[in-house]
KEKE-3310 file (N, C-alpha, C; in steps of 0.2 Angstrom, whole numbers, plus 5000, padded with zeros to 4 digits):
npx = (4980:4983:4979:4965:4960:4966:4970:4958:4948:4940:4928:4933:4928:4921:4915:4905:4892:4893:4896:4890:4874:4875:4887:4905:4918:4933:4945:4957:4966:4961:4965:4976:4989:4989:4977:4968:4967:4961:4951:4943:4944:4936:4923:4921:4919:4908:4905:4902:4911:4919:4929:4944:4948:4958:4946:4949:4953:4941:4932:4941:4943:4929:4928:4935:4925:4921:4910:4905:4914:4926:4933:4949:4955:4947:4938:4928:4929:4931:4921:4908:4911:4908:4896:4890:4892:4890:4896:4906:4921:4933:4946:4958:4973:4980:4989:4998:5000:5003:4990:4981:4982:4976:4963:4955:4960:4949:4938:4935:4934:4933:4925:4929:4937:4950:4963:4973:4989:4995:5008)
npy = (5051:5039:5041:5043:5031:5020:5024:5031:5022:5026:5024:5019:5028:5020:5013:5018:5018:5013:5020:5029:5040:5056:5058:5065:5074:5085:5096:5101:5117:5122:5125:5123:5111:5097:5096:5100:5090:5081:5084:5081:5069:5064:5069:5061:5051:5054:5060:5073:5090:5099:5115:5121:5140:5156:5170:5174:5163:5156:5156:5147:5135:5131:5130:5118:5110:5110:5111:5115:5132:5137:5151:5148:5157:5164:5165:5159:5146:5134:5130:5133:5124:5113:5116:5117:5103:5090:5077:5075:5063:5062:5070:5080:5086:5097:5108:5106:5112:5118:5127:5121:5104:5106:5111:5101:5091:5094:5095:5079:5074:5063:5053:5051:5047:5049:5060:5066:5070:5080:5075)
npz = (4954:4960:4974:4973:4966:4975:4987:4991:4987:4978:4964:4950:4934:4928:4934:4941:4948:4961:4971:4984:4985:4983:4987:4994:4990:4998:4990:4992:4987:4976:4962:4959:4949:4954:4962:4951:4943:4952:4954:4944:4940:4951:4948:4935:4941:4950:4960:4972:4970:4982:4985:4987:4987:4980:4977:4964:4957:4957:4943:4935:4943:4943:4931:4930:4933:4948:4962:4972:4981:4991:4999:5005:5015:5022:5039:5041:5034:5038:5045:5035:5025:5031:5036:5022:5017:5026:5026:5022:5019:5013:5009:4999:4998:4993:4992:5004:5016:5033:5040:5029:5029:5043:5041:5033:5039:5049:5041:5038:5049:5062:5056:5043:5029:5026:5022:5013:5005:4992:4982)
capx = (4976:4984:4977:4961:4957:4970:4970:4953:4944:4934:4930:4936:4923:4915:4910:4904:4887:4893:4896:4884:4873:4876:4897:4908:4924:4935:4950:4962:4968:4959:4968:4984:4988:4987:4969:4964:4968:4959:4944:4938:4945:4930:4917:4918:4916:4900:4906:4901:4920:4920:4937:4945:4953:4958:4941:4950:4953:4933:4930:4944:4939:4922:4929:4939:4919:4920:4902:4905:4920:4926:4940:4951:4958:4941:4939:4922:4926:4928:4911:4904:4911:4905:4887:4886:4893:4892:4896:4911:4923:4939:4948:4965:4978:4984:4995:5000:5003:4999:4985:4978:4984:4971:4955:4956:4957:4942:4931:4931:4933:4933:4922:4931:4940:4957:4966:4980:4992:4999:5017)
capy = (5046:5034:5043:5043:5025:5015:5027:5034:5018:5030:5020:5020:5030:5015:5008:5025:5017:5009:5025:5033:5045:5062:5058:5072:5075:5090:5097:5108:5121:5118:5130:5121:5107:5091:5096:5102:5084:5076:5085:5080:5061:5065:5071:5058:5045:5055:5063:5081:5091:5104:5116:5129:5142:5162:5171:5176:5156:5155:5153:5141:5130:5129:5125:5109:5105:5111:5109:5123:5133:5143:5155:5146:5160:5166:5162:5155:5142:5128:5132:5134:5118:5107:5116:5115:5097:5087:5070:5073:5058:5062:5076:5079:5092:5100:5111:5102:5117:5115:5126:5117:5099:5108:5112:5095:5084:5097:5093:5074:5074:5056:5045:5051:5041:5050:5065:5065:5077:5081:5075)
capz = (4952:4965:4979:4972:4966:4979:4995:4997:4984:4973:4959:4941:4928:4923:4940:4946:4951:4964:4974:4988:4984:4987:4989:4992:4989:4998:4986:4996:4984:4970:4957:4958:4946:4956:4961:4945:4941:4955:4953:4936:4940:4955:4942:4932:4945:4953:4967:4971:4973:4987:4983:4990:4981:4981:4975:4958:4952:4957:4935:4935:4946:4940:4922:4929:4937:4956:4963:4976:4981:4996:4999:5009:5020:5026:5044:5043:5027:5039:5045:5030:5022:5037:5035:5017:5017:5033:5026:5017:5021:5011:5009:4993:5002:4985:4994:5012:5025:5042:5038:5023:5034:5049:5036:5028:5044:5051:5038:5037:5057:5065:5053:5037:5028:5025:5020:5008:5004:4985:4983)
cpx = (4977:4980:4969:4957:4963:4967:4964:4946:4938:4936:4930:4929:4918:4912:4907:4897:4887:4895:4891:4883:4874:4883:4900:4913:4927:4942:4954:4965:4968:4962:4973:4983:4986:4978:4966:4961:4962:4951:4940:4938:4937:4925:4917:4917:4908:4900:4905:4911:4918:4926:4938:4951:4954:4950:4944:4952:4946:4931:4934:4941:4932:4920:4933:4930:4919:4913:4903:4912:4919:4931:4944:4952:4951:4941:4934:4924:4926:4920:4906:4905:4907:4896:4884:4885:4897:4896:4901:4918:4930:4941:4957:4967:4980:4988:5002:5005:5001:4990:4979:4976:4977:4963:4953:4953:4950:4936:4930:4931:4938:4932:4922:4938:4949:4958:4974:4981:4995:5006:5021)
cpy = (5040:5038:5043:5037:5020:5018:5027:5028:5021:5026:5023:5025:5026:5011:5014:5024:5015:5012:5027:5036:5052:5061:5063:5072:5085:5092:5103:5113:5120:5122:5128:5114:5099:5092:5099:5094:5079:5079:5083:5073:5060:5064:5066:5051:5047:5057:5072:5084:5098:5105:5121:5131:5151:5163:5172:5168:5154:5150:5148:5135:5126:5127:5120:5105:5105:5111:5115:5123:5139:5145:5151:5150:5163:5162:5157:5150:5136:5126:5129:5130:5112:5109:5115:5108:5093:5080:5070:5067:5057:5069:5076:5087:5092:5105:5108:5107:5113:5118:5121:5107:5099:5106:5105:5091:5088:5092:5086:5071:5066:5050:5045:5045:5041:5056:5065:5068:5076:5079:5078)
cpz = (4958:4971:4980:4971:4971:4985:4999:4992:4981:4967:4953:4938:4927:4928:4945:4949:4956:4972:4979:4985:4987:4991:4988:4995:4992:4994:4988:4991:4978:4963:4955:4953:4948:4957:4956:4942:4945:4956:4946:4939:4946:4953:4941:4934:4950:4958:4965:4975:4975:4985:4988:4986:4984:4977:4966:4954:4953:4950:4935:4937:4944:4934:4924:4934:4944:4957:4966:4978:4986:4997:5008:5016:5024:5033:5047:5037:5032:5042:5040:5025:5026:5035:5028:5014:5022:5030:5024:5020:5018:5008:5004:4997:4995:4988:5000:5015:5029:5040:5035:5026:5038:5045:5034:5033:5049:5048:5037:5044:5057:5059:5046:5036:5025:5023:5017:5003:4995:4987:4977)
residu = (UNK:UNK:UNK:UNK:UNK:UNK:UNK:UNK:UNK:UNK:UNK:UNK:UNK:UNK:UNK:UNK:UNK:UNK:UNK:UNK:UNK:UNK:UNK:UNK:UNK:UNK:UNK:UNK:UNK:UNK:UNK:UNK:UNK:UNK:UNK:UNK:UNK:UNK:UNK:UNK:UNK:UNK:UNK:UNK:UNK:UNK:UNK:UNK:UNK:UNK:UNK:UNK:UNK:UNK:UNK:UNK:UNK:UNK:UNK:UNK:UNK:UNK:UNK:UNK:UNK:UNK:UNK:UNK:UNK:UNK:UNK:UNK:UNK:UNK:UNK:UNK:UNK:UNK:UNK:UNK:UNK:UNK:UNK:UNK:UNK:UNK:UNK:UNK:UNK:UNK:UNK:UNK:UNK:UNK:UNK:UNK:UNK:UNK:UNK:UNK:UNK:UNK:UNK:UNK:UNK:UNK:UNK:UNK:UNK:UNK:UNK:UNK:UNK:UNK:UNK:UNK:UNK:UNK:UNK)
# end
């Protein structure tokens, strides 16, 4: 929760109007617990949640509310997260490897607005 309304200023539930349209959220490992957590808090401020996951948490994921979802280890997902969401601008490490660390800070590049790791 601290990561989400201090770090990266996604707002509360109840101000969620005041959000971009079309805001999207990256969730590094989205099967594990913190990101199960940081996806809904997402949801229900109005942001779209990009996850990565094994293909078999796929149904998971999509019952905590994932918008779309990509097998992390595939060698095209960072590809295929940047093409299906250029704009993403924050990115939640729920794991924090080097991997995970790499993907993350790919996808919100330069003009994102931060990356931060599960503790």
């Amino acid at each position: 929760m601290q990561t989400l309304y201090t770090d990266f200023d996604i707002p509360l539930p109840s101000s969620s109007s005041l959000i971009p349209i079309n805001s999207a959220i990256l969730v590094y490992s989205g099967s594990t617990v913190a990101p199960l957590l940081a996806m809904q808090l997402a949801k229900l401020a109005s942001y779209t949640v990009v996850t990565t996951c094994s293909p078999h948490n796929f149904d998971l994921v999509k019952r905590y509310r994932a918008d779309a979802v990509y097998v992390y280890h595939y060698p095209s997902a960072l590809e295929d997260i940047k093409k299906g969401y250029p704009n993403i601008e924050r990115a939640f490490d729920g794991i924090s490897l080097n991997e995970s660390a790499r993907l993350c800070s790919s996808v919100v590049g330069k003009n994102g607005r931060g990356v931060r790791r599960a503790t």
